[in-house]
LONURO-452536 format. One record per residue (C-alpha): x, y, z; residue number from 1. Coordinates in steps of 0.2 Angstrom, whole numbers, plus 5000, padded with zeros to 4 digits. Layout:
! LONURO-452536
[lumgu [X, Y, Z], NUM]
...
END
This chain:
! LONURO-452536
[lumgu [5551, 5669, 5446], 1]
[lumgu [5551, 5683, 5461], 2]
[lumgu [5548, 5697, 5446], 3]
[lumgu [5535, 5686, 5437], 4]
[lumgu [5524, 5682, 5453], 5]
[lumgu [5524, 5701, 5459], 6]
[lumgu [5515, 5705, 5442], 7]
[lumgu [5505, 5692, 5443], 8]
[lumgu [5502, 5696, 5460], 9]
[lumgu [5493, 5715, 5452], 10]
[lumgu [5481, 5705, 5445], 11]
[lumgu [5462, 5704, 5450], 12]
[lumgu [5459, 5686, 5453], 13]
[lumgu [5448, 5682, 5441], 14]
[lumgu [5459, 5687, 5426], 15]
[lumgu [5474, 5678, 5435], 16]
[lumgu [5464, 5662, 5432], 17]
[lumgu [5460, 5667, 5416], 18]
[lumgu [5478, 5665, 5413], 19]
[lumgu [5481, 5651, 5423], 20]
[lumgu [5469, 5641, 5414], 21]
[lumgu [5478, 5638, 5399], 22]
[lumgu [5494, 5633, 5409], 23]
[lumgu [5495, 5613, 5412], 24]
[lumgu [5490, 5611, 5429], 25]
[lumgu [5508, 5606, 5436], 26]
[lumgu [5516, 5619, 5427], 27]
[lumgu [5505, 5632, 5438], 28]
[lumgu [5509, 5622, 5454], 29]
[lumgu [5528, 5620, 5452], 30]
[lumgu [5529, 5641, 5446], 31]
[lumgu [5518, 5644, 5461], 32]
[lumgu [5513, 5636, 5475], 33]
[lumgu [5522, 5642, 5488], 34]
[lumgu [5527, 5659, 5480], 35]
[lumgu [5517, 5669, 5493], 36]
[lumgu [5499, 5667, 5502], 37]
[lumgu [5485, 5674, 5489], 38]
[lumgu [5494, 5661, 5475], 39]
[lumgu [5497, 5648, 5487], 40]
[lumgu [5478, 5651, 5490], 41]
[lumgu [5471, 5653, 5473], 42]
[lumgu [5484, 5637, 5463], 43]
[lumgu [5480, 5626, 5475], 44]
[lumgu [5461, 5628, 5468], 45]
[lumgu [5453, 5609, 5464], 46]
[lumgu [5454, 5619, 5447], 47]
[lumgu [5475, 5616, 5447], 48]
[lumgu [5474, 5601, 5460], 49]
[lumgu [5460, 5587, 5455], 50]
[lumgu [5466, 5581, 5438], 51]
[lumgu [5486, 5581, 5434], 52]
[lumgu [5494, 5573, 5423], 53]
[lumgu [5515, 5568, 5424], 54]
[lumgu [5519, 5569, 5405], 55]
[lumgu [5524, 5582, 5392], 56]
[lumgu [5508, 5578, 5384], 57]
[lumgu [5495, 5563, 5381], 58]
[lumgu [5500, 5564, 5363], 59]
[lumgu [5520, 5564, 5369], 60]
[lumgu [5519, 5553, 5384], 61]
[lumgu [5536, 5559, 5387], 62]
[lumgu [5541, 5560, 5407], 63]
[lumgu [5543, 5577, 5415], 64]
[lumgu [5560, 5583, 5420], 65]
[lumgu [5569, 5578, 5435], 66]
[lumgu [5569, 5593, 5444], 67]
[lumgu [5550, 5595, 5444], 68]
[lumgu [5548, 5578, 5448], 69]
[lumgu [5557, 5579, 5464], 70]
[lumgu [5550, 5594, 5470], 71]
[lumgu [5533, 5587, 5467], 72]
[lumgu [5537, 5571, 5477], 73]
[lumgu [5546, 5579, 5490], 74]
[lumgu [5536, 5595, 5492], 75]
[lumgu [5519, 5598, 5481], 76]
[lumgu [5510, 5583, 5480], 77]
[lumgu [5511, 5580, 5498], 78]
[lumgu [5502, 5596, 5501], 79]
[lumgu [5488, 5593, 5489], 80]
[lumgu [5487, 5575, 5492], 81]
[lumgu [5469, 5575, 5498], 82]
[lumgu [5463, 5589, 5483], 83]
[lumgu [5469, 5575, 5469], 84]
[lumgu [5454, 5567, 5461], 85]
[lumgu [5465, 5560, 5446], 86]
[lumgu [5483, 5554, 5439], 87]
[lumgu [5489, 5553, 5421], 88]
[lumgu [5506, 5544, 5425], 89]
[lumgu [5519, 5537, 5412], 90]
[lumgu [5532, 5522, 5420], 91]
[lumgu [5547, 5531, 5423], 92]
[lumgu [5537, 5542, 5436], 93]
[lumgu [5525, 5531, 5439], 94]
[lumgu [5531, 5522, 5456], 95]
[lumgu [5537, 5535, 5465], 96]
[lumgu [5523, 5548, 5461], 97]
[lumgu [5512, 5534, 5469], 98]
[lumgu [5523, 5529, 5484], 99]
[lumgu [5528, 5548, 5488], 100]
[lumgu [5510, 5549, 5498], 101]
[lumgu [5495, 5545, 5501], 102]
[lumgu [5479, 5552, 5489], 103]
[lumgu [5463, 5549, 5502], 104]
[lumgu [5450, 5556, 5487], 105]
[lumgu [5460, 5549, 5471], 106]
[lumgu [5448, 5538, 5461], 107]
[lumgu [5453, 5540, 5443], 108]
[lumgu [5470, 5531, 5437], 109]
[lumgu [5477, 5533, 5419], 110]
[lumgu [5493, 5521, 5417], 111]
[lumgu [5502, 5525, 5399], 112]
[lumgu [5518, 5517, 5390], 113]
[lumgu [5517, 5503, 5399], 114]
[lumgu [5529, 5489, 5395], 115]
[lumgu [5516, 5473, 5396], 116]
[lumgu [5527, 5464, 5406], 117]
[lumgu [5526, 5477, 5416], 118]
[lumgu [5506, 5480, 5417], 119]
[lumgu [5506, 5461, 5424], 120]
[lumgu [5517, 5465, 5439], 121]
[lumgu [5506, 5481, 5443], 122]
[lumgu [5489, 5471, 5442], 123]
[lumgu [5498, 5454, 5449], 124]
[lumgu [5489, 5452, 5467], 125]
[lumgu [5505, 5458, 5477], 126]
[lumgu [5507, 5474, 5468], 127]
[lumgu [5506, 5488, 5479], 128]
[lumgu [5495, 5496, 5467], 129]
[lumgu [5481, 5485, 5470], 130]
[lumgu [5486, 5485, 5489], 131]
[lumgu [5484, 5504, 5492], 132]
[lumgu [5471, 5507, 5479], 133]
[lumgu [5459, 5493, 5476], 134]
[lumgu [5444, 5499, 5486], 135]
[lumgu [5447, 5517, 5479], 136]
[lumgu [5448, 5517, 5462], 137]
[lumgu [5432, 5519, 5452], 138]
[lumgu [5441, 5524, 5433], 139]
[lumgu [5456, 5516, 5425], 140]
[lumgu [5463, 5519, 5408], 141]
[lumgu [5476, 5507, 5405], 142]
[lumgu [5489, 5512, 5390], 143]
[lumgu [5502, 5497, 5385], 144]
[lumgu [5514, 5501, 5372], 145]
[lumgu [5526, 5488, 5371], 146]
[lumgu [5528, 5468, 5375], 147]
[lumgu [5542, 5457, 5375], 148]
[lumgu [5535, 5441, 5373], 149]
[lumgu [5526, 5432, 5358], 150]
[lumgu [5508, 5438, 5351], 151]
[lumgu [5499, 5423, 5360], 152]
[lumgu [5507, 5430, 5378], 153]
[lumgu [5501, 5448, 5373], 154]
[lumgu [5484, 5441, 5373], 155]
[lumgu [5485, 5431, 5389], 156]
[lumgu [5491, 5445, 5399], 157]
[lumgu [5478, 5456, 5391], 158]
[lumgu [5465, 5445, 5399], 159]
[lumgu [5473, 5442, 5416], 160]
[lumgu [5474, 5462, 5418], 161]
[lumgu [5456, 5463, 5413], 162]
[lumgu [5453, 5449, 5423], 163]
[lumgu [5460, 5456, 5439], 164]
[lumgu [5453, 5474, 5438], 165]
[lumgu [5439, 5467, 5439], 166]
[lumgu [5440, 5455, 5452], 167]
[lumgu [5452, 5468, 5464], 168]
[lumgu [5443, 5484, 5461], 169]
[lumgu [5426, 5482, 5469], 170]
[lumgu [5419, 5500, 5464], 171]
[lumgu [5423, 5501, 5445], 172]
[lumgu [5412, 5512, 5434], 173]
[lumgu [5424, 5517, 5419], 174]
[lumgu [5438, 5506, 5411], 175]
[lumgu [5447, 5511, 5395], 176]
[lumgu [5458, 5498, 5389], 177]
[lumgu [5463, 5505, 5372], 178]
[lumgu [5465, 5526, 5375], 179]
[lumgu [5474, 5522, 5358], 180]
[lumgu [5466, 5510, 5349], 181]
[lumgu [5477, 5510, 5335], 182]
[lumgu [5489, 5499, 5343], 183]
[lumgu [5486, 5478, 5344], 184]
[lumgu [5494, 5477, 5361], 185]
[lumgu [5476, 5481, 5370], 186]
[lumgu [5467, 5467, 5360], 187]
[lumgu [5459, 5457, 5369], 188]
[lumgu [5452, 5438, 5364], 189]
[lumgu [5441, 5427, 5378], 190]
[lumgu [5443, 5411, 5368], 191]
[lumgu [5432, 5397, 5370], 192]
[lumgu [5435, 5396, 5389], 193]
[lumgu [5429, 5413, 5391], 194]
[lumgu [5434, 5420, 5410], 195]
[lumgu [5419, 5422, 5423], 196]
[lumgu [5419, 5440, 5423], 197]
[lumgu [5406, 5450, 5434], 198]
[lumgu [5401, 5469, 5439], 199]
[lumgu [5386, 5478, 5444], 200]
[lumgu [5395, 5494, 5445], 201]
[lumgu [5404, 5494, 5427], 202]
[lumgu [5396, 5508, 5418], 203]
[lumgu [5410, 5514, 5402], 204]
[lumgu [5421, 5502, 5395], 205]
[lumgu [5431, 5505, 5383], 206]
[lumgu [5440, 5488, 5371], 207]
[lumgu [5449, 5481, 5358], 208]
[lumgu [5446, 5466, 5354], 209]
[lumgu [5448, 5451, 5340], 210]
[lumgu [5429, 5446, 5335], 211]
[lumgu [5409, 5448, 5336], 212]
[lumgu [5412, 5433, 5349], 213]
[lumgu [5422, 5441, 5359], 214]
[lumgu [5408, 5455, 5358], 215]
[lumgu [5393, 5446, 5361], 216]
[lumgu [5404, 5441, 5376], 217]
[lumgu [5405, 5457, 5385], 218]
[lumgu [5385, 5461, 5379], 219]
[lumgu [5378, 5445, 5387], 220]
[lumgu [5373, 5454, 5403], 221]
[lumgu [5388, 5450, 5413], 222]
[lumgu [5390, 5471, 5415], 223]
[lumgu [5372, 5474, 5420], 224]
[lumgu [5373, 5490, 5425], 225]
[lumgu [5383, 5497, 5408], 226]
[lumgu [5376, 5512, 5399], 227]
[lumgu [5391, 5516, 5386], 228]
[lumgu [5402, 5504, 5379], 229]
[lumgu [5415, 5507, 5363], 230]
[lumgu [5421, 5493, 5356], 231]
[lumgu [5434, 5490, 5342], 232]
[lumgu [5434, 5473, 5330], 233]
[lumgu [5449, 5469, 5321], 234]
[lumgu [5444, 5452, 5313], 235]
[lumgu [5431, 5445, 5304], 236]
[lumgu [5428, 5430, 5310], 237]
[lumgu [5411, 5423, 5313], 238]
[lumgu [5404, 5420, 5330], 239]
[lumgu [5399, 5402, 5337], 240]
[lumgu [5382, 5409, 5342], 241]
[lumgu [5380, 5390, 5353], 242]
[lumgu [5391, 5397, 5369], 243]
[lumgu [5384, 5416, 5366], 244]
[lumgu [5368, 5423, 5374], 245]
[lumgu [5364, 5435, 5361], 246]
[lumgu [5344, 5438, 5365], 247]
[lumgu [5345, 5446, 5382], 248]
[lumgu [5339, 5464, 5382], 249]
[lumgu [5353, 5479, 5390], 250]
[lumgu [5339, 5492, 5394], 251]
[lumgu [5352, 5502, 5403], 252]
[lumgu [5364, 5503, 5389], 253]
[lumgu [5362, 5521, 5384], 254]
[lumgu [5378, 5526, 5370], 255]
[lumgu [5386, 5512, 5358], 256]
[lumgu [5400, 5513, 5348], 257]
[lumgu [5407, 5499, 5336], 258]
[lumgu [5420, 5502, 5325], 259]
[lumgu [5428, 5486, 5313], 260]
[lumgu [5443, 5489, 5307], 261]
[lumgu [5442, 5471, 5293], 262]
[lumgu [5427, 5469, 5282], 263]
[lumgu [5411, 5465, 5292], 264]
[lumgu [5402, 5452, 5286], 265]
[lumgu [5387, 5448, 5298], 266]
[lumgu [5378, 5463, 5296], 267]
[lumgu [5360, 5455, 5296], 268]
[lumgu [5362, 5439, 5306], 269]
[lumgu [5372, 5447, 5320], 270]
[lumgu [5374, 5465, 5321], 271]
[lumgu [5357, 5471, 5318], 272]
[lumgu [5347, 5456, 5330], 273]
[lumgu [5364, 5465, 5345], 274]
[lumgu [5356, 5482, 5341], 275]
[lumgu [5338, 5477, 5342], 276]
[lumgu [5343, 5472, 5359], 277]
[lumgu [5347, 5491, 5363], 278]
[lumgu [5331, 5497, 5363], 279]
[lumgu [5334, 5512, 5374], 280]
[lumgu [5351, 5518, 5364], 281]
[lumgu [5352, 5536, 5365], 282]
[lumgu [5368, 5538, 5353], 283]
[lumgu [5375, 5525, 5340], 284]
[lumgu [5391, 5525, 5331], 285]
[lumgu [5393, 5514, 5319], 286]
[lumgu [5409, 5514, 5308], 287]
[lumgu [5414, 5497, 5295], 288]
[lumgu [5416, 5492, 5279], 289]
[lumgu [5402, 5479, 5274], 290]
[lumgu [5406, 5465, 5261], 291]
[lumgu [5387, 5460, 5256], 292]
[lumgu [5375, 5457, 5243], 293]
[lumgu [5366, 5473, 5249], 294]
[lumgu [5368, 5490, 5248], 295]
[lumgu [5366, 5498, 5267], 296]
[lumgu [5359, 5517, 5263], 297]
[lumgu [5346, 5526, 5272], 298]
[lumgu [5331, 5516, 5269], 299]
[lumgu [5339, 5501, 5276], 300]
[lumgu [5345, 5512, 5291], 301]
[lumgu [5329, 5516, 5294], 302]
[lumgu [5321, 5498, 5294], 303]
[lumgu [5333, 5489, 5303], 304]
[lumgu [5340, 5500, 5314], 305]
[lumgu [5329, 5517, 5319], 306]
[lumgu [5312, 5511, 5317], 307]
[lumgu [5318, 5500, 5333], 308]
[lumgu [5328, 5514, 5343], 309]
[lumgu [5311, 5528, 5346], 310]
[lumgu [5326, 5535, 5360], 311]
[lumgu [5339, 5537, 5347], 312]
[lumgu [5345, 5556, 5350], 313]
[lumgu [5361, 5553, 5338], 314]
[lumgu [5369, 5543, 5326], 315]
[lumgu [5385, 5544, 5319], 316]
[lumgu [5390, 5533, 5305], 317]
[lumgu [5403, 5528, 5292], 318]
[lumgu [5399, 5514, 5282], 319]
[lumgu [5404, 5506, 5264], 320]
[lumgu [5395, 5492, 5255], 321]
[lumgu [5408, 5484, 5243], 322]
[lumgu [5396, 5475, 5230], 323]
[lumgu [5402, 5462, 5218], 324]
[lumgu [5396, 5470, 5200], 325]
[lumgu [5391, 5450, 5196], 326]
[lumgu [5377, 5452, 5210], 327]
[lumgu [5371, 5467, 5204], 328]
[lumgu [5362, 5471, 5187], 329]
[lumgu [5356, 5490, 5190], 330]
[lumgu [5367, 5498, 5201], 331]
[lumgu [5361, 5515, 5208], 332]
[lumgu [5365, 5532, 5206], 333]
[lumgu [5373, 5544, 5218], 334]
[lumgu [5357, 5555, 5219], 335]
[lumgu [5347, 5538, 5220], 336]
[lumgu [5358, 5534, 5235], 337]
[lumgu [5357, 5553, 5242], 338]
[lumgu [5336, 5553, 5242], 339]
[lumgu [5336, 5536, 5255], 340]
[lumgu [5340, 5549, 5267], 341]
[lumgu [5327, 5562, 5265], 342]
[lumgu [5319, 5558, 5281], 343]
[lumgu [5335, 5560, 5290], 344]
[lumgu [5331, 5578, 5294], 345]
[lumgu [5342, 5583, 5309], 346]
[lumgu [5358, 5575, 5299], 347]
[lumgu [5369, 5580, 5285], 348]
[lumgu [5375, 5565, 5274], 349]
[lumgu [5385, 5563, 5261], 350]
[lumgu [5384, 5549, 5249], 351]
[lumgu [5398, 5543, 5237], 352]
[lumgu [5397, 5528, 5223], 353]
[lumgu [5411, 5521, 5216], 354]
[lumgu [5415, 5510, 5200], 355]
[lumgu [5430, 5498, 5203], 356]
[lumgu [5425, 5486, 5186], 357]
[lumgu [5446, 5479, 5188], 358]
[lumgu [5441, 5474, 5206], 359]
[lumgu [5425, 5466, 5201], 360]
[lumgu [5418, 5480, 5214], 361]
[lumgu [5403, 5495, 5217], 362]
[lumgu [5407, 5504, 5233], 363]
[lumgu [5392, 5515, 5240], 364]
[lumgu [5400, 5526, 5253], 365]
[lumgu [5389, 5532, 5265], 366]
[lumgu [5394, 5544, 5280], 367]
[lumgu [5387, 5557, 5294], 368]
[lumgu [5394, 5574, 5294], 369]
[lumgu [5403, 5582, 5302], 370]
[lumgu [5416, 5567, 5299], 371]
[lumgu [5422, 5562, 5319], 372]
[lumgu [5435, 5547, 5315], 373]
[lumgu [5452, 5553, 5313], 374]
[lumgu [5452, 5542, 5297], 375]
[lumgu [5446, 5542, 5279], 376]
[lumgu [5450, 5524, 5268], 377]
[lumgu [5446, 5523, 5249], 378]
[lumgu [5447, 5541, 5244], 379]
[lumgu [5445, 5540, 5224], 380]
[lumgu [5443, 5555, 5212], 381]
[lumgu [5423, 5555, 5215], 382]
[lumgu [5429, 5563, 5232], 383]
[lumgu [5413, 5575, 5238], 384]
[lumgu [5425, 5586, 5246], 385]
[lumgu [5425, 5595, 5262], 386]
[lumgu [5433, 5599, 5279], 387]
[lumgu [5439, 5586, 5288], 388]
[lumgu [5450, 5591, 5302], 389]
[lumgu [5450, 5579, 5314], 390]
[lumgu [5458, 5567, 5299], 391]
[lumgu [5477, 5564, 5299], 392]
[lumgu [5480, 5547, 5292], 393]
[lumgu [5471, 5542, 5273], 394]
[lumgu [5471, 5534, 5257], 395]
[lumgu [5469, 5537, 5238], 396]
[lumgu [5461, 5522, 5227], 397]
[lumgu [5456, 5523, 5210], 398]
[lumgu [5456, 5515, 5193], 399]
[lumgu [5456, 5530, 5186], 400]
[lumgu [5473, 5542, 5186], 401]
[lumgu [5475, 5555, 5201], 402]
[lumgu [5481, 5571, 5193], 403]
[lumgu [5487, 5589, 5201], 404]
[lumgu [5471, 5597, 5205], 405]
[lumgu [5466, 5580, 5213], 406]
[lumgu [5481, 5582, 5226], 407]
[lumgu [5476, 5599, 5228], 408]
[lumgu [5460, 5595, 5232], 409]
[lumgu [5467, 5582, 5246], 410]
[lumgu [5478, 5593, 5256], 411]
[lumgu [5464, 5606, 5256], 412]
[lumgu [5453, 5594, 5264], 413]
[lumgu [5463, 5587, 5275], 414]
[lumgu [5473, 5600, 5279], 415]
[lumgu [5483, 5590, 5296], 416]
[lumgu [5486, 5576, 5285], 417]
[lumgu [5499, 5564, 5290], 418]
[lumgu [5498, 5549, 5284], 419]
[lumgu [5494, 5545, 5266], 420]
[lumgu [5494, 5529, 5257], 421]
[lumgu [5491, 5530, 5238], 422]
[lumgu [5488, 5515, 5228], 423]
[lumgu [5483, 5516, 5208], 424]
[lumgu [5491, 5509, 5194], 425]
[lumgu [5485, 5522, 5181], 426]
[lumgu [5499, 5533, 5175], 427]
[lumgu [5494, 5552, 5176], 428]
[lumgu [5490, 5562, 5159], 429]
[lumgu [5495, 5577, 5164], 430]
[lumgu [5510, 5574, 5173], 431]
[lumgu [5523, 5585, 5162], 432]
[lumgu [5514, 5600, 5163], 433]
[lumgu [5520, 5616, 5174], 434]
[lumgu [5509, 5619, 5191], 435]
[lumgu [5508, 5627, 5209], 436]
[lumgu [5517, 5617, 5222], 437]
[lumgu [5509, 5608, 5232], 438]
[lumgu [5511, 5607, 5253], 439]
[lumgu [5509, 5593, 5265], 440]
[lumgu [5516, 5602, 5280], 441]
[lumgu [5511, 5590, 5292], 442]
[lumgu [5513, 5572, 5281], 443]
[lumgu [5526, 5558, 5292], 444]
[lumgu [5520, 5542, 5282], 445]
[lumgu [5519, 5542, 5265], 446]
[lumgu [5518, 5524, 5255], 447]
[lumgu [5517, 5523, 5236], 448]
[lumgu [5517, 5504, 5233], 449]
[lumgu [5508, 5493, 5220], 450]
[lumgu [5504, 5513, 5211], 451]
[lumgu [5512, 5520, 5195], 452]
[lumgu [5530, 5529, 5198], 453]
[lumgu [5520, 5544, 5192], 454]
[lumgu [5514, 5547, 5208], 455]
[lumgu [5531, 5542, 5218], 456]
[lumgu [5539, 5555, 5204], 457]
[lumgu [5523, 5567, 5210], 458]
[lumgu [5529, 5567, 5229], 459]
[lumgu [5547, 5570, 5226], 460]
[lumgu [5550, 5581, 5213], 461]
[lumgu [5552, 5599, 5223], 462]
[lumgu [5544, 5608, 5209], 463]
[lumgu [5527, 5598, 5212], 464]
[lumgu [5528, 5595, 5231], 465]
[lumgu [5535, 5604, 5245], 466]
[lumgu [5537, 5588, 5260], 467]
[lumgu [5542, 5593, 5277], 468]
[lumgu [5558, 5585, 5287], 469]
[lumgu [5557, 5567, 5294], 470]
[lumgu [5545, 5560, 5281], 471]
[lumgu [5544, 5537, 5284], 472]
[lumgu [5543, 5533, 5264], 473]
[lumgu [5538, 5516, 5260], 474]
[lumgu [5543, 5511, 5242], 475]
[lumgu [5545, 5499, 5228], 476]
[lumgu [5563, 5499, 5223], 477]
[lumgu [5563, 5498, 5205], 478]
[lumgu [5551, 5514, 5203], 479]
[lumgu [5562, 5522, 5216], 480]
[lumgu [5575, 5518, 5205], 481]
[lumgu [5568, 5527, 5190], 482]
[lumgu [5560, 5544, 5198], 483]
[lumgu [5578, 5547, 5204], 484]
[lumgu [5586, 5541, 5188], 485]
[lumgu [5597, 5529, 5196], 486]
[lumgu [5599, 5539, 5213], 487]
[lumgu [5605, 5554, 5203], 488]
[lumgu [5593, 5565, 5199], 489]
[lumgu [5594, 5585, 5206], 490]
[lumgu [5575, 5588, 5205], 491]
[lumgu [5571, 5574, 5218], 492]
[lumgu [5586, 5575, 5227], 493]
[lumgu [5581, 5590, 5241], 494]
[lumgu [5564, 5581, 5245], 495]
[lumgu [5575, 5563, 5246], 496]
[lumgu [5585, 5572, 5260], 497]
[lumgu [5570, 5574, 5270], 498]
[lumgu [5566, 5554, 5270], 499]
[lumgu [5570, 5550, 5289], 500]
[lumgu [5566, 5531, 5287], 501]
[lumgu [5567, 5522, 5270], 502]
[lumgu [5557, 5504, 5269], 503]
[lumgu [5560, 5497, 5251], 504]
[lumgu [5549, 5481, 5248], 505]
[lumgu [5563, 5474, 5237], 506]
[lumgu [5581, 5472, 5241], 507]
[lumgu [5591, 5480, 5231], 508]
[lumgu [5604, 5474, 5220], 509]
[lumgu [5618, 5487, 5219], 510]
[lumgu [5626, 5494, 5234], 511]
[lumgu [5619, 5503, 5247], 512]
[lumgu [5632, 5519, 5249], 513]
[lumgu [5622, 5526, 5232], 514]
[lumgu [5605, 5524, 5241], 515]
[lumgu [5614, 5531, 5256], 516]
[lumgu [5621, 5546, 5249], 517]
[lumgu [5604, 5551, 5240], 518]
[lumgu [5595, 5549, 5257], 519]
[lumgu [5609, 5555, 5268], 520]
[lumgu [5596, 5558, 5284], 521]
[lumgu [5586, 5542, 5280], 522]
[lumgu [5586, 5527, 5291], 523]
[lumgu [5585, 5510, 5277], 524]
[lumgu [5573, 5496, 5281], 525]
END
């Protein structure tokens, strides 16, 4: 370290930050701070000091080693205390990074990992955390990972902590209760005894939860102050509009995004009369699947929604309408579909129609791009193509069979990929002919259920499909059984010893040593 800070110290300043920059904050202050006066000086900038954050990453979450740990509670944070605006903090570290000293200026608070027993303890009224902080805090982002009581107790401690940030700290302005809103343990449901919740200081919140009710709830004025809410729905059920004030104007609320992860069904009688009471929205996201006897495209975008919205700077959208073909006698065309927007002149979309006459369905796809979710359900071989970087987890449905250049096409457009779920029954044509393998380099999550073994045989075979280590496979047995010709064959043997986890959907008959030594690495579920 001696050796390293006398180069360092040859350095102009300004290319020493340059460097420094792209270190993580406590890295730089752990090499550094106390190496000598001009470094001491220039890493104990606010640049290095206001925003830390105690993990190996916020994609890892894992805790820093010990060694740092103590010399920052012992030593570093100490001396920066009144320099620290912000913590990202994971439970291990959590309590003694926050009892090591006092933070006068800290105001923004991200709690990750938590066990939800845990989270009730630190928001119960005692807790030292609201003790020390309560009249400091102005951001929290709250990150539970894990419960060890029953679904119905998730929910009720969901909505005490919710209840008691609000009613402890006086001077909120941001709360995000799902960084990850992937996971059902930040879903929160208000019920039919909703609590009594109030702020005039709320201005980003950030939720999961179970319904349009539950939605309404938190859009009835009680946040009057509120310019950007995101909101995830993950049922469909239909709101009891009788306990719901859903005409009250938000003229403050500036940025709204809603994003329903099951088929939403009150597109007209609830969603657009919520929007039309946004009338100063500045950016809208809206991202669903809509199960209707319409067809949402651009001319019913611009009708209901932007002839309402004259502020509306930018609008993000991913929608579907999934048609019944019995409610529909001339279905339109993708160019049809692609001229609504014509007087959609600062955006790029993309439309895509889809025939599913097995499923008694017509999808019309409809989506802004560049594509933002991380995301992309329904994928079938009328695929427009494209990049989608920001994408890791998608699936493939068709009536139609999926061949080589289809997969191909996949990994090209989504070329970070890792979760893929493939679902078609129809057996490829073309599967015995001789082609380029194919790569996946950063696929986890594969399932290949309810599909033709073609496609199973597609993923394993090593002369088709190179798969990286540590791949979860999801399986039906039976067409297990017969790519690997009874858990013999050589050419799907070398992808099968990259299976870290194994879930067969039907229990097998035969012993499990066979399965075992085909997958020696894999874990079976």
């Amino acid at each position: 370290m001696e050796s390293l800070s006398i180069q360092l110290n040859d350095l102009p300043n300004e290319i020493l930050l340059i460097i420094l920059k792209k270190l993580p904050n406590i890295d730089v202050l752990y090499s550094l701070i106390g190496v000598n006066k001009r470094l001491d000086t220039i890493v104990q900038d606010s640049i290095f000091t206001r925003y830390l954050t105690f993990m190996t990453s916020c994609n890892d979450l894992s805790p820093i080693a010990e060694p740092i740990l103590n010399q920052f509670c012992a030593e570093i944070l100490p001396k920066i205390r009144h320099k620290i605006l912000w913590l990202n903090l994971e439970p291990s570290s959590m309590d003694r990074i926050l009892l090591s000293t006092n933070y006068p200026n800290l105001c923004g608070l991200a709690l990750y990992n938590l066990i939800s027993e845990r989270a009730r303890e630190l928001f119960s009224n005692k807790s030292y955390l609201i003790r020390i902080f309560k009249n400091q805090l102005s951001s929290i982002v709250i990150h539970i990972n894990k419960c060890q009581e029953s679904t119905s107790s998730i929910k009720d401690t969901n909505i005490f902590i919710f209840t008691q940030i609000f009613t402890m700290f006086k001077n909120l302005q941001y709360l995000n209760f799902s960084p990850f809103n992937g996971s059902n343990y930040h879903r929160l449901t208000f019920g039919v005894s909703p609590p009594n919740i109030l702020s005039s200081t709320l201005l980003q919140l950030r939720v999961v939860i179970d319904s349009y009710e539950d939605c309404l709830y938190l859009l009835d004025g009680r946040f009057n102050q509120l310019n950007t809410i995101y909101v995830t729905i993950c049922l469909s059920k239909v709101p009891t509009l009788s306990v719901i004030n859903n005409k009250k104007k938000l003229p403050n609320l500036k940025c709204f995004q809603l994003t329903h992860r099951s088929i939403l069904s009150v597109y007209n009688n609830i969603l657009i009369p919520l929007l039309h009471r946004m009338s100063n929205l500045e950016e809208l996201g809206l991202y669903f699947d809509s199960f209707n006897a319409e067809i949402i495209d651009g001319y019913n975008l611009e009708e209901n929604i932007l002839n309402h919205m004259t502020k509306l700077k930018n609008f993000q959208f991913n929608i579907r309408s999934i048609i019944p073909f019995n409610n529909q006698v001339n279905l339109p065309s993708n160019n049809a579909i692609q001229n609504t927007f014509k007087n959609f002149k600062n955006s790029k979309i993309i439309s895509c129609i889809d025939c599913l006459p097995k499923e008694n369905q017509f999808h019309c796809h409809i989506y802004s791009y560049p594509y933002e979710l991380i995301y992309y359900n329904y994928i079938t071989n009328n695929f427009r193509g494209g990049l989608f970087k920001h994408v890791y987890k998608i699936s493939l449905v068709d009536e139609l069979p999926f061949e080589h250049e289809f997969f191909l096409q996949i990994t090209k457009s989504f070329p970070f990929v890792s979760e893929l779920r493939i679902h078609n029954q129809e057996p490829q044509k073309n599967n015995k002919q001789q082609y380029s393998i194919i790569e996946y380099p950063h696929l986890t999550k594969l399932a290949i259920v309810q599909s033709h073994e073609n496609y199973l045989e597609q993923f394993l075979n090593n002369s088709k499909m190179y798969l990286s280590n540590n791949i979860y496979l999801f399986v039906d047995y039976n067409s297990l059984q017969r790519v690997t010709d009874n858990f013999t064959s050589d050419t799907t043997r070398m992808n099968c010893t990259k299976i870290k986890c194994l879930n067969i959907n039907i229990q097998p008959e035969l012993s499990l040593d066979l399965i075992k030594d085909y997958f020696p690495h894999a874990e079976l579920r």
